[in-house]
TIVEXBA-439226 format. One record per residue: x, y, z of N, C-alpha, C in turn. Coordinates in Angstrom, 2 decimals, decimal comma. Layout:
N
PT / n_px / n_py / n_pz / ca_px / ca_py / ca_pz / c_px / c_py / c_pz
PT / X / Y / Z / X / Y / Z / X / Y / Z $
...
//
This chain:
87
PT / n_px / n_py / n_pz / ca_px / ca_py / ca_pz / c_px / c_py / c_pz
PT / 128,06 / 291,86 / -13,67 / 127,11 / 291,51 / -12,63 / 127,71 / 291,84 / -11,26 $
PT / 127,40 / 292,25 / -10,21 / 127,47 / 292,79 / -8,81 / 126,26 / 292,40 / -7,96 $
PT / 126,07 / 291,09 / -8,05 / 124,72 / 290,47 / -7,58 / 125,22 / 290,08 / -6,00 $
PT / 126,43 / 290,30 / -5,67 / 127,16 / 290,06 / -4,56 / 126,73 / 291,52 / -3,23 $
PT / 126,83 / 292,53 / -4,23 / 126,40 / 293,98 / -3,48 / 125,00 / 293,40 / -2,20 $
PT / 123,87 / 293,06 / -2,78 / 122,39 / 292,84 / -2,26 / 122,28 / 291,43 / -2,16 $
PT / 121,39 / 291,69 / -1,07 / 120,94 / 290,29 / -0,53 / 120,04 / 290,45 / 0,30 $
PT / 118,59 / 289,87 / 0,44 / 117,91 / 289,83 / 0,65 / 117,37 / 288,38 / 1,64 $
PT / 117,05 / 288,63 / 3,06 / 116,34 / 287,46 / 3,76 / 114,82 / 287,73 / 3,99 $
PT / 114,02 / 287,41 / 3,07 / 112,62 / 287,92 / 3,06 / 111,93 / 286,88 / 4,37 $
PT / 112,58 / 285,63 / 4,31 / 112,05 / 285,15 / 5,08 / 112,60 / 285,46 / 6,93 $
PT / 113,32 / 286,50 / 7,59 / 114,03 / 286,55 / 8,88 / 112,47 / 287,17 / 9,63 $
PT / 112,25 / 286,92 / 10,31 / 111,25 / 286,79 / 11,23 / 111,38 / 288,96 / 12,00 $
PT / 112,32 / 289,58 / 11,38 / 112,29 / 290,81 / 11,47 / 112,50 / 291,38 / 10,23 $
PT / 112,41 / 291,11 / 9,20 / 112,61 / 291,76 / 7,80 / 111,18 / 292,63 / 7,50 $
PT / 111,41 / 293,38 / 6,96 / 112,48 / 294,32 / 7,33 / 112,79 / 295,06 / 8,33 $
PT / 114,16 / 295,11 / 9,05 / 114,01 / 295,51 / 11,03 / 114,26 / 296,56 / 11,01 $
PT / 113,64 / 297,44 / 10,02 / 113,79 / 299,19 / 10,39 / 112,20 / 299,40 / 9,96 $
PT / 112,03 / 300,41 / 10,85 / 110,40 / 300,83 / 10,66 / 110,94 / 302,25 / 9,12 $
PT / 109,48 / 301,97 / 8,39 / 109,64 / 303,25 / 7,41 / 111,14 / 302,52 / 6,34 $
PT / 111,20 / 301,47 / 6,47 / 112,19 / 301,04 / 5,25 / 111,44 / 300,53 / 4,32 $
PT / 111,57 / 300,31 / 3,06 / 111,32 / 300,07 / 1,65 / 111,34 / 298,23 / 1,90 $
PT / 110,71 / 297,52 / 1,87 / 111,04 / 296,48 / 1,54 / 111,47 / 295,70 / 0,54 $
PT / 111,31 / 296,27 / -0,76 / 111,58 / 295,86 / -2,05 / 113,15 / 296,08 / -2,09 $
PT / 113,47 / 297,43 / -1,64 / 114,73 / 297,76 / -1,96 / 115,71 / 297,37 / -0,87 $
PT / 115,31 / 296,88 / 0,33 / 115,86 / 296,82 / 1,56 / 116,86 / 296,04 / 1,67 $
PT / 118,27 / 295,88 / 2,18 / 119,43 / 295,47 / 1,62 / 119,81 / 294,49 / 3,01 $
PT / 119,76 / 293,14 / 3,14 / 120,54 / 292,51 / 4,18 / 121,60 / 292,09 / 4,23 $
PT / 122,57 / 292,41 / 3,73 / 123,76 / 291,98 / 3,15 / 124,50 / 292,29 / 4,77 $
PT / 124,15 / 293,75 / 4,97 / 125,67 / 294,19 / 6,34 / 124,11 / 294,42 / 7,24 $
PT / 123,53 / 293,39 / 7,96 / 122,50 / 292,79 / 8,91 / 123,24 / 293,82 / 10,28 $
PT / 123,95 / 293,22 / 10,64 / 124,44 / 294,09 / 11,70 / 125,78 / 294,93 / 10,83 $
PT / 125,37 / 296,36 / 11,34 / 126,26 / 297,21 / 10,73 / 127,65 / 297,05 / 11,14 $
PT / 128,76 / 296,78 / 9,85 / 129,95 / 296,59 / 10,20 / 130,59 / 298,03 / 11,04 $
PT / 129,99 / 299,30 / 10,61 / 130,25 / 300,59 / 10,95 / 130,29 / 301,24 / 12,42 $
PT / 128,97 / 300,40 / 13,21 / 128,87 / 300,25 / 14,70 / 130,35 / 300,52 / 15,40 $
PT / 131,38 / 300,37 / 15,18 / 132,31 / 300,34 / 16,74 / 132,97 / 301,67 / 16,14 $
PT / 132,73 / 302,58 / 15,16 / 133,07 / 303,52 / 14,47 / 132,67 / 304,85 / 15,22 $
PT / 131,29 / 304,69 / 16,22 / 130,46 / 305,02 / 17,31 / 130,11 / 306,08 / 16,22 $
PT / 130,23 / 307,74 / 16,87 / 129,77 / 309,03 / 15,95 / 130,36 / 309,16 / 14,51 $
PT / 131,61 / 308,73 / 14,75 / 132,14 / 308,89 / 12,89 / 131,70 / 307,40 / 11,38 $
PT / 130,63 / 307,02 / 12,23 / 129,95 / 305,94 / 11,49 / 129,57 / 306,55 / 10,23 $
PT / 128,80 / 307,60 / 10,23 / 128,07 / 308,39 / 9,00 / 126,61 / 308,00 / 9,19 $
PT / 126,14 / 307,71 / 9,88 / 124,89 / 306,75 / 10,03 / 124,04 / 307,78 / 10,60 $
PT / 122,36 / 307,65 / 10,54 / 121,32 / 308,51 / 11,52 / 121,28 / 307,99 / 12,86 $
PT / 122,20 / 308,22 / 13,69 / 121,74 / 307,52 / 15,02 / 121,78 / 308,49 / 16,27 $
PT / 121,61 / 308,19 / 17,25 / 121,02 / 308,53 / 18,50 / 122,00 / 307,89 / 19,69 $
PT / 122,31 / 308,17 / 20,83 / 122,50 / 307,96 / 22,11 / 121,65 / 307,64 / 23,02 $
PT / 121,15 / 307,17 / 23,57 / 119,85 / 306,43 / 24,55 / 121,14 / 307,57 / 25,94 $
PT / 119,83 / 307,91 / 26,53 / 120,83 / 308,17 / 28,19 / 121,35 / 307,20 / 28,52 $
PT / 121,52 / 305,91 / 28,67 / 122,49 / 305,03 / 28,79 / 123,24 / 304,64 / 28,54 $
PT / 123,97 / 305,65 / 27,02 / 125,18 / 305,33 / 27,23 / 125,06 / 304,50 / 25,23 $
PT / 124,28 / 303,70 / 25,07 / 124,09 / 302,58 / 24,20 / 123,65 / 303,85 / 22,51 $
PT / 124,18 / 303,25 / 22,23 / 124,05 / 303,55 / 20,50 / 123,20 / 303,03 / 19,41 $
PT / 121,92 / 303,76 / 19,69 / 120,69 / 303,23 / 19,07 / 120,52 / 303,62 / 17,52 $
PT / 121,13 / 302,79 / 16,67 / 120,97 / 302,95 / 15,19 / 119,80 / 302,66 / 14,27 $
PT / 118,13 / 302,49 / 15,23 / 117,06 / 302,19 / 14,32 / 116,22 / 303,09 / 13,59 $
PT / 117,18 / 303,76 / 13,42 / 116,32 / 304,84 / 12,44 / 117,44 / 305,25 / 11,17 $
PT / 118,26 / 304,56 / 11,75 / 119,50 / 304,37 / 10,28 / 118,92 / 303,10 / 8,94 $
PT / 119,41 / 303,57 / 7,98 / 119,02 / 303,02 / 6,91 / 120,58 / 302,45 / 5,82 $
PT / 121,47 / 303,69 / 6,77 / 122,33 / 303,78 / 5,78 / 123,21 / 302,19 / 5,05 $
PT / 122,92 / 301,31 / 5,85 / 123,75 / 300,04 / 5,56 / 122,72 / 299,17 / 5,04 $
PT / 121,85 / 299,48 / 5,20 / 120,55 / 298,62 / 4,19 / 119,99 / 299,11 / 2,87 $
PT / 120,90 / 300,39 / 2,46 / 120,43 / 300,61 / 0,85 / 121,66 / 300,19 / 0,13 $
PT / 120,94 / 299,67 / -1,17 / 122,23 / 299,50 / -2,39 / 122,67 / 300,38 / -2,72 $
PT / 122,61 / 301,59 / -2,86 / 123,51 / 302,21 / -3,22 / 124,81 / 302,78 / -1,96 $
PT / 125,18 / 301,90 / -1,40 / 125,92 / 302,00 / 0,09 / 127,09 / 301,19 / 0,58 $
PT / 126,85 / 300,28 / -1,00 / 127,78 / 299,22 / -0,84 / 129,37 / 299,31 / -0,54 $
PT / 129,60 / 300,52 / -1,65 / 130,93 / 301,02 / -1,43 / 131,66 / 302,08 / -0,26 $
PT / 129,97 / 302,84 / -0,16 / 130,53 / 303,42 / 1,24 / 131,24 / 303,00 / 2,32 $
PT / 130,24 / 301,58 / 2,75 / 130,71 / 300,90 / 3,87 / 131,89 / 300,25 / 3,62 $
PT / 131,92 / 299,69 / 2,70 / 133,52 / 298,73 / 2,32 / 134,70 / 299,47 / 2,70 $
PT / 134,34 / 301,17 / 1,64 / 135,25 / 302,47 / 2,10 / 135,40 / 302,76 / 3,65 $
PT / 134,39 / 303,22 / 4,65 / 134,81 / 302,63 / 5,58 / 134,71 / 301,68 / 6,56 $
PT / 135,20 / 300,50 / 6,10 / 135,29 / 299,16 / 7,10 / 136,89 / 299,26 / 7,08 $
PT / 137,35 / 300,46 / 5,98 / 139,05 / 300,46 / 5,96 / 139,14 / 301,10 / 7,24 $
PT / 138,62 / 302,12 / 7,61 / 138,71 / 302,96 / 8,97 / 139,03 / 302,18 / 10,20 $
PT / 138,18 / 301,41 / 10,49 / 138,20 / 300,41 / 11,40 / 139,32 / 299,80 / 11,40 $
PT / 139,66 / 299,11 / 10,18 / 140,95 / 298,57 / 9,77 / 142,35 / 299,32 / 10,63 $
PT / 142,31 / 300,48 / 9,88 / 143,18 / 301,54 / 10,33 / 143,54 / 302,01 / 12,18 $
PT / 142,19 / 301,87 / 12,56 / 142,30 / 302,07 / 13,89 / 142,85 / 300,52 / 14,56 $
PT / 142,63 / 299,65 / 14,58 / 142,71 / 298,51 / 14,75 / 144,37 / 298,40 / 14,50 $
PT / 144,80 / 298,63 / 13,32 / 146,59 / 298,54 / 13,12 / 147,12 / 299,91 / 14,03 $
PT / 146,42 / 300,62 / 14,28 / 147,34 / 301,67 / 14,89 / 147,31 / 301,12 / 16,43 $
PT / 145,96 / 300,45 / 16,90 / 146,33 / 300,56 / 18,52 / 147,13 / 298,76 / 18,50 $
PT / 147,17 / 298,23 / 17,52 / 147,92 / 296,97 / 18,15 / 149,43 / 297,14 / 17,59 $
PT / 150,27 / 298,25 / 17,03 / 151,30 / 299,12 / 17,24 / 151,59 / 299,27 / 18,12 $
//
């Protein structure tokens, strides 16, 4: 069992908070993407606003199950950067 992978808040008052997402399949587990401070090497569909801000609503990638391991794979990245600059 891997019932830990998915999770679902049917009841959050934005579920599901991507337009054109699946609701059946739609994954709330990583709600806010752990991948975010990763900026362009996230892997994600996202965009730059002229301001500067990193608009990820047309990303899906952290709300499907089959993604679970991606992100885990890299949340090591982060990891990595994180031990190198407090070196």
């Amino acid at each position: 069992m891997e019932n830990y992978k998915f999770y679902q808040n049917k009841a959050c008052e934005y579920f599901p908070c991507h337009k054109n997402a699946d609701p059946e399949s739609f994954n709330c587990l990583f709600c806010y993407c752990p991948l975010y401070a990763l900026g362009a090497q996230c892997g994600g569909n996202f965009k730059y606003l002229e301001n500067g801000i990193k608009d990820c609503s047309d990303c899906l990638r952290p709300h499907r199950a089959d993604c679970y391991e991606h992100i885990c794979k890299d949340v090591q990245k982060i990891t990595e950067l994180v031990r190198k600059k407090d070196l």
